[in-house]
C-alpha positions, -999 to +999 in steps of 0.1 A: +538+011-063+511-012-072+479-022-051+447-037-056+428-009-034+434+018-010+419+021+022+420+056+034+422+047+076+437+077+083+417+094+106+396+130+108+421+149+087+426+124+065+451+129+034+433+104+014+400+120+018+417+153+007+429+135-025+396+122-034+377+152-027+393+179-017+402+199+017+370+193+041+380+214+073+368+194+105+338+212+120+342+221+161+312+213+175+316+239+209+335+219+241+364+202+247+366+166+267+397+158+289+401+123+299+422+100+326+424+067+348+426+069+382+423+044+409+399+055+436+391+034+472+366+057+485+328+049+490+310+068+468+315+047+439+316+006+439+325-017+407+303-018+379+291+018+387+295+043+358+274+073+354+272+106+337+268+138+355+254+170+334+255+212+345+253+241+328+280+237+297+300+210+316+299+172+321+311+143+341+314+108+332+330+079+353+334+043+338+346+011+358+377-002+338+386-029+367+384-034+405+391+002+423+403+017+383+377+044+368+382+058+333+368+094+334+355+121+309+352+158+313+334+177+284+336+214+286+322+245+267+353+264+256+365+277+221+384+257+202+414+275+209+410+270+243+446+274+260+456+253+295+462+274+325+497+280+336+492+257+364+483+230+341+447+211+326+448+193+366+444+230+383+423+239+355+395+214+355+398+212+398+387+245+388+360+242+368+344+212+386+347+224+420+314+219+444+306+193+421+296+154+440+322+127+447+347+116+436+349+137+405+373+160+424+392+126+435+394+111+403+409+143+386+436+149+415+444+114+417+454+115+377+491+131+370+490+161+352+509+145+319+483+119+318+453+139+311+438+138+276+432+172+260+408+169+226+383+189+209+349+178+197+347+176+159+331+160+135+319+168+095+286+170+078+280+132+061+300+124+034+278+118+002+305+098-012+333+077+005+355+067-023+363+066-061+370+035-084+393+012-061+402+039-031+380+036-003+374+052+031+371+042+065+365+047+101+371+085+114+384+091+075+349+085+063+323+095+091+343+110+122+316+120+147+319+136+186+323+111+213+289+114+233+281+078+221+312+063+222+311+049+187+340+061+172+363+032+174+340+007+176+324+023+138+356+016+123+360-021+139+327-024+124+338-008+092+364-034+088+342-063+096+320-055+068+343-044+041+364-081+049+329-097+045+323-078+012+359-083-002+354-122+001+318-121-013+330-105-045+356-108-074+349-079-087+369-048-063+350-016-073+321-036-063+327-046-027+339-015-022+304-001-034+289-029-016+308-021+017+300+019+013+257+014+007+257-013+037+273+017+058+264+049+047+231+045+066+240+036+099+272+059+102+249+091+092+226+079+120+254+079+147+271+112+136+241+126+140+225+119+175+259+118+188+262+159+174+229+158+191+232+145+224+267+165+224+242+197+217+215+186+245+242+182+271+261+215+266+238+238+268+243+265+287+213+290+297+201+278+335+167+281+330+172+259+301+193+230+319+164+233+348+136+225+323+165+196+305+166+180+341+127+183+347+117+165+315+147+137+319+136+128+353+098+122+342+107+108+309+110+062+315+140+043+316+128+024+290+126+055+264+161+056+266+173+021+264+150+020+232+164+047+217+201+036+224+189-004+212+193+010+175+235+025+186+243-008+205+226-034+184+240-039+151+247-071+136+275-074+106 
């Protein structure tokens, strides 16, 4: 077979990756997040709302996908080999959020069974390198991080964009793809890491510890946040 590159796209257990450097075993990062649709008519949420409910080693998040159709996110603290109750993940996580505010009880009973998403947080240490003469990483392949950010996907869209950009700026291969890695390297290490962080933040456990995490997030501004998050949601290719 010939080729003028390889792009290694193949995700957090990527093969490619293992033939440029090696077996690098995913790294579990302590929870697990289930996720559904459901439609929902009730009053305690309207259209636009989406929000993000923390506890003690358990969170909530609801997103607005359309009018009366939530997306929804439950990220719990549970080995990785966690194993779904014989009554299924539905009985399981009515379970575990029980007592907890509408319509998160709603939302999980109004999505069947076979269509809730079962996934473990992972992620690796940065990767000093992300290729080797013409073969080239990216996306989840490259920098695969935990989903408190929401940045996986959108990372490897962004991936793309630039190594396109690169490609048609340069005759010479080996150096758009060289090009491509330095103008990413950066930003990707950035988000693996407060997303590991945030993910770390919102999990723990200790209840004196999650009193004091809700006492300093209610004092700290609005603003604080929105600047700190400016830097995730504000790139420019």
């Amino acid at each position: 077979m010939e080729h003028d590159v390889v792009i290694g796209a193949d995700g957090i257990r990527s093969s490619v990756r293992s033939e440029l450097f090696g077996h690098i075993n995913p790294i579990y990062r302590g929870y697990t997040v289930w996720r559904g649709v459901a439609g929902y008519e009730g009053s305690a949420l309207f259209e636009s709302a989406n929000s993000e409910t923390w506890g003690a080693g358990k969170r909530f998040g609801i997103l607005n996908v359309g009018p009366q159709r939530f997306v929804w996110y439950a990220a719990v603290s549970v080995p990785c080999d966690h194993v779904v109750g014989p009554d299924g993940r539905k009985r399981d996580l009515l379970e575990t959020f029980k007592g907890w505010h509408e319509p998160i009880i709603d939302l999980i009973a109004a999505t069947p069974d076979n269509e809730i998403m079962k996934h473990g947080a992972y992620d690796l240490v940065p990767l000093r390198r992300w290729g080797h003469g013409r073969v080239m990483l990216l996306g989840d392949a490259a920098h695969p991080c935990t989903p408190n950010l929401g940045q996986g996907g959108g990372m490897a869209l962004e991936d793309a964009a630039v190594l396109a950009k690169c490609i048609a700026q340069n005759t010479d291969l080996e150096a758009a793809l060289r090009q491509y890695e330095n103008q990413r390297r950066h930003r990707t290490k950035h988000i693996q890491r407060r997303s590991r962080l945030m993910g770390e933040i919102a999990q723990w456990e200790s209840r004196t510890i999650v009193t004091g995490r809700r006492m300093v997030t209610r004092l700290l501004p609005a603003r604080l946040f929105e600047r700190n998050l400016r830097r995730v949601y504000s790139y420019r290719i």
